[in-house]
ZAMARGU-4260 file (C-alpha; in steps of 0.2 Angstrom, whole numbers, plus 5000, padded with zeros to 4 digits):
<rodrens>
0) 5100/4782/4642 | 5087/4793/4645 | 5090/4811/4646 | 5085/4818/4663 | 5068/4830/4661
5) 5071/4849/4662 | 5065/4855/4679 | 5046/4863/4677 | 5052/4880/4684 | 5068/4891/4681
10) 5079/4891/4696 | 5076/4907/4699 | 5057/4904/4701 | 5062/4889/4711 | 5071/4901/4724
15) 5058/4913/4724 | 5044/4900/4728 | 5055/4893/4743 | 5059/4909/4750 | 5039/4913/4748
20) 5036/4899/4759 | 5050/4904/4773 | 5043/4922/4773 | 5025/4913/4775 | 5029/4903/4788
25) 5038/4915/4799 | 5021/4928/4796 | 5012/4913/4802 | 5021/4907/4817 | 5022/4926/4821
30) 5002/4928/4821 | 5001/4913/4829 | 5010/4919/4846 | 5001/4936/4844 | 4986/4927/4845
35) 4991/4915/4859 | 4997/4930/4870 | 4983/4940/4865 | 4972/4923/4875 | 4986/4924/4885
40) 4985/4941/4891 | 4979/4941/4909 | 5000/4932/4911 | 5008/4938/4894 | 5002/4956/4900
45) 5011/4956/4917 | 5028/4947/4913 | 5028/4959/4895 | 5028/4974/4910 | 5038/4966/4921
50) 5052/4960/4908 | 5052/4978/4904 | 5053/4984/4922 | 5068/4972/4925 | 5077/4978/4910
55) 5075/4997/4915 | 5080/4993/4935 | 5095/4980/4931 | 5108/4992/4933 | 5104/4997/4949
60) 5102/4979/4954 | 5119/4974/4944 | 5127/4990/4956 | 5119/4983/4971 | 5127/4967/4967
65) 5145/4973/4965 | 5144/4980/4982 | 5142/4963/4989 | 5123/4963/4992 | 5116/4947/4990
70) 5106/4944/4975 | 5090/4939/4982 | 5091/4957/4994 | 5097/4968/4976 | 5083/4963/4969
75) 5070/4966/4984 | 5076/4984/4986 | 5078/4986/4968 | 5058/4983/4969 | 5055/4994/4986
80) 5064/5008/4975 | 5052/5004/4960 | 5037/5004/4972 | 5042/5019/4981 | 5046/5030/4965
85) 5027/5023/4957 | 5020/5029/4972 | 5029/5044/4973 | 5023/5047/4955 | 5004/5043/4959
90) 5004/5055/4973 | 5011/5069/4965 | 4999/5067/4950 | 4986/5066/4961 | 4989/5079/4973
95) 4992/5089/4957 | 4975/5086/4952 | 4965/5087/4968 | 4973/5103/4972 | 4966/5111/4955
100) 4954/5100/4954 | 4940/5116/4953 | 4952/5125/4944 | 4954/5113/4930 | 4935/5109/4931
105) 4932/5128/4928 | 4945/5129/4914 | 4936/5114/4903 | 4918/5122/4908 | 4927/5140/4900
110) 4933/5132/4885 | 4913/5126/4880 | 4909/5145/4885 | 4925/5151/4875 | 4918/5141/4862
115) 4900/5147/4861 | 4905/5166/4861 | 4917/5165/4848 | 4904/5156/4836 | 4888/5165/4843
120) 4870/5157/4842 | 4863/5146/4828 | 4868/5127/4822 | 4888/5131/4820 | 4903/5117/4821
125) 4908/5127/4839 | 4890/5130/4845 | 4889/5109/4843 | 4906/5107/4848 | 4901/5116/4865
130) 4886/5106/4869 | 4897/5089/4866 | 4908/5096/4878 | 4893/5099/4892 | 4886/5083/4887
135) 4902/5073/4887 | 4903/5079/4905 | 4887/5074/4910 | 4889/5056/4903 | 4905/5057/4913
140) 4897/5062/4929 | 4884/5051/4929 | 4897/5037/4925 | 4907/5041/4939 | 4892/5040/4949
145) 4886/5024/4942 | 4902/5016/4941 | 4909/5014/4960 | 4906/4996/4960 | 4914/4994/4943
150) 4929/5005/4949 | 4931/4996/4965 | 4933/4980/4953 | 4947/4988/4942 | 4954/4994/4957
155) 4955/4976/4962 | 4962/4970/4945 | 4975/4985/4946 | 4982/4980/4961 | 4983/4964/4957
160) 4989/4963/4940 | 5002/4977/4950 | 5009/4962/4964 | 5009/4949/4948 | 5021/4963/4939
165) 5031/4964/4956 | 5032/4947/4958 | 5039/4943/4942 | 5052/4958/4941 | 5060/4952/4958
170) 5063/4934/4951 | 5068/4942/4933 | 5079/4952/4944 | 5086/4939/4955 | 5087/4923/4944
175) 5088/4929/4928 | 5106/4928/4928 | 5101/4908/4925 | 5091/4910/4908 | 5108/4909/4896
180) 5110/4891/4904 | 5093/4886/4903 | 5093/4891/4885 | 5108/4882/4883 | 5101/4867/4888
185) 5089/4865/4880 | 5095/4870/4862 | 5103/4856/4852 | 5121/4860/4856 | 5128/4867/4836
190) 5118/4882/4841 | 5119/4885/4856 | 5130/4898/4855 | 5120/4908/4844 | 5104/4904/4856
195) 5115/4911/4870 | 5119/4927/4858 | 5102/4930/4855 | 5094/4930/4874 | 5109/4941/4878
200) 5109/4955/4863 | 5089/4951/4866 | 5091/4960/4882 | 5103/4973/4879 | 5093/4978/4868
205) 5076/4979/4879 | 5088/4989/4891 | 5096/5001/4881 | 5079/5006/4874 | 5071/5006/4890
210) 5086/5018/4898 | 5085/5029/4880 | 5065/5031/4883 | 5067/5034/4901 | 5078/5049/4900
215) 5069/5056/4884 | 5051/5056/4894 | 5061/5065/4908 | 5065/5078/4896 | 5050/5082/4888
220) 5043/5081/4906 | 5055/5094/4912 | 5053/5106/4898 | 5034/5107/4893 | 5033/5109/4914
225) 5045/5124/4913 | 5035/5130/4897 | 5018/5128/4906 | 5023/5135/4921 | 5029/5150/4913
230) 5012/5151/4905 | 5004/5150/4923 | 4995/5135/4915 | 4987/5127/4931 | 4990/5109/4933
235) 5005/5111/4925 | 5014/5097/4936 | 5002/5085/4935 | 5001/5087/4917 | 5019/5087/4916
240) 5017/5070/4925 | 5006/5064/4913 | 5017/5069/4899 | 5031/5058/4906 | 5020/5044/4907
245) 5013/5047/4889 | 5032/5048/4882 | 5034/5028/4885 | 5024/5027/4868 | 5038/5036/4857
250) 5033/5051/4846 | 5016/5051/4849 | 5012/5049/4866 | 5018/5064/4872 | 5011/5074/4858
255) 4994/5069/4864 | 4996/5070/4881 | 5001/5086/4879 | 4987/5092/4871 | 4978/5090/4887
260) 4989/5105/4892 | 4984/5114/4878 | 4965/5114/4882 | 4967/5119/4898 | 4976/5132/4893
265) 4964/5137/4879 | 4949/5139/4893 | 4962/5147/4907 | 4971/5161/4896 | 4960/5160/4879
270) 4970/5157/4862 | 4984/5166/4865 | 4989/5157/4880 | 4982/5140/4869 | 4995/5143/4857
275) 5009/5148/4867 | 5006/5129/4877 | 5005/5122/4860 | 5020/5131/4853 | 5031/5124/4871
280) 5023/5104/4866 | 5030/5107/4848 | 5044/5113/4851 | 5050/5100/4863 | 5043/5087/4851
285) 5054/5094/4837 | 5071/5095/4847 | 5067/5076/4853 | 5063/5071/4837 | 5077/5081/4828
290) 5091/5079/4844 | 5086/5069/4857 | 5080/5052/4848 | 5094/5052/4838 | 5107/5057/4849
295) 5102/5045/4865 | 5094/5032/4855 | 5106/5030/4843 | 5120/5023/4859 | 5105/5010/4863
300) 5094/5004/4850 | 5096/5008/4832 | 5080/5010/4823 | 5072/5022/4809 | 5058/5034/4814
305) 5047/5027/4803 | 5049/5009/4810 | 5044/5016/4827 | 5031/5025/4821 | 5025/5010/4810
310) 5028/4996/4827 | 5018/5009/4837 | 5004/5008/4827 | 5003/4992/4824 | 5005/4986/4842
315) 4991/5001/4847 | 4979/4992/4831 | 4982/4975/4839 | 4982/4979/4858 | 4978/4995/4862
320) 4990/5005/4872 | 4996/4990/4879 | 5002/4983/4862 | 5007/5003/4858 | 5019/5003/4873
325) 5026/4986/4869 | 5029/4985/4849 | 5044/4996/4850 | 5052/4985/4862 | 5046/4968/4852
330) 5053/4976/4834 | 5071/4981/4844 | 5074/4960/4850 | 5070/4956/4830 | 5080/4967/4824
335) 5093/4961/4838 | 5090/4943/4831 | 5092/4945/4814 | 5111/4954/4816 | 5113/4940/4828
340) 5109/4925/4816 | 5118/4937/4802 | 5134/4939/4810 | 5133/4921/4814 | 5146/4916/4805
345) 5158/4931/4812 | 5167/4930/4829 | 5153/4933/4846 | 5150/4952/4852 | 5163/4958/4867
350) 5150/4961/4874 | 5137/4947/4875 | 5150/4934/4874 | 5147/4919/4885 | 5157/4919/4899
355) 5160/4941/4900 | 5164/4945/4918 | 5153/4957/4923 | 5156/4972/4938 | 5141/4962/4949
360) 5154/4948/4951 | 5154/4935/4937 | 5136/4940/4933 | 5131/4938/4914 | 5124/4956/4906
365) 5106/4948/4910 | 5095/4951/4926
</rodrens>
């Protein structure tokens, strides 16, 4: 009989080249639906928002629910309330900004001035940086005068990429109590359990985080307000406003925004007033990242600084501010599959187990 022949690789080679080929495969698959939702983006855009949306409004849906209202009138207030508190925001902002319009426009022309007398005369980094700022607001003018047309088409887009986003967050809202059973139909039946894990610890997740980021923008918008007002920064609402916008895109986006606030302070007060702004956008960024993203975030979504940080820029490398906004979101459901596939083995979470009542009458923990 002859011996059978030794095996061309060590077992541990073996298990290192099959472990290759999942991690392959998964990167693969992975860059595949980027790709496809990249293609895909005039829809992948809208229901990525909306899914978003839903997540952040379902527990005022879920509360309008438990007080008997049907579903289908829950989720269309729940949207009124989401239009209302967009426009709200949109007028604010821009009554904010046609109010100091002049002032803000004098501020940035003071800050070229500001510059040019503190570096004098002669081919120096300010003088240049001066006359970038005057022609970088000539380009802009003549933009804005050449561009109506194309505005009028964004504006077109804008509104209706807006109804598509509303349109999708009302039925999120109203039937996606009904995902967990489509899911589970059409998963083989040994897993549909974890199928039905997934979709729901998917979504607490997307919530959490949303709820966490929601009330840590309102924070930072609060506090570099107060600080801007106190500095008699003018705008200071509408930059504030933009601030709470900027926050959605954690640890950077605020910082950026904010250093809007700190030009306009720069040509307003000079650089006294400059630092002061900047000392008020660095010192809230430092107690959100020292206190308030650890504290808050920590009850919704558990993820190390550096792996937002790292998701943001990605998501902003692959698709701008879009891809920026959403990678945080993206990286929380992964990590929110893999403990679910990981505890697979262990008894269901209390709560996203199939079948948890919920206050809203028997309705799953998804919209």
């Amino acid at each position: 009989m002859t011996p059978p022949e030794p095996p061309l690789l060590p077992r541990a080679a073996r298990r290192a080249a099959a472990w290759s080929a999942v991690v392959l495969l998964v990167v693969t698959v992975v860059a595949g639906l980027v790709v496809l939702a990249f293609v895909l983006r005039a829809i992948t855009a809208p229901l990525a928002i909306a899914v978003l949306g839903s997540a952040l409004l379902y527990p005022l849906f879920r509360r309008l629910v438990g007080w008997s209202v049907p579903r289908s009138w829950a989720a269309g207030l729940t949207c009124v309330a989401l239009v209302a508190l967009i426009a709200g925001t949109v007028w604010v902002l821009v009554r904010t900004i046609s109010d100091n319009a002049a002032k803000i426009g004098d501020a940035l022309t003071g800050a070229a001035e500001r510059l040019r007398d503190e570096y004098g005369g002669g081919a120096d980094p300010g003088t240049e940086a001066s006359d970038g700022l005057r022609e970088l607001g000539g380009k802009l003018g003549e933009s804005i005068a050449s561009g109506v047309i194309g505005g009028v088409g964004i504006a077109v887009q804008v509104v209706t990429g807006g109804v598509l986003v509303l349109a999708l967050t009302f039925f999120l809202l109203r039937d996606g109590h009904k995902v967990p059973g489509v899911v589970r139909a059409v998963t083989p039946e040994r897993h549909r359990d974890i199928a039905d894990r997934i979709v729901r610890r998917s979504f607490l997740a997307v919530t959490g985080y949303m709820r966490g980021t929601t009330i840590i923008a309102l924070i930072d918008a609060v506090f570099i307000a107060i600080g801007l007002l106190i500095l008699d920064v003018p705008g200071a609402p509408g930059l504030a406003a933009l601030v709470f916008v900027g926050a959605y895109v954690p640890y950077i986006g605020a910082f950026i925004t904010g250093l809007l606030a700190v030009l306009v302070a720069f040509a307003d007060g000079g650089l006294g007033k400059a630092l002061g702004a900047l000392g008020v956008v660095l010192a809230v960024q430092l107690i959100e990242g020292t206190f308030l993203q650890p504290g808050i975030q920590s009850h919704t979504v558990a993820l190390h600084p550096a792996v937002v940080m790292g998701a943001v820029v990605a998501g902003g490398a692959v698709a701008g501010i879009l891809g920026a906004l959403l990678a945080v979101p993206v990286v929380a459901v992964l990590v929110s599959i893999v403990a679910v596939v990981r505890d697979a083995g262990g008894p269901p979470d209390a709560a996203a187990a199939p079948g948890t009542p919920d206050p809203s009458a028997a309705d799953p923990r998804t919209p």
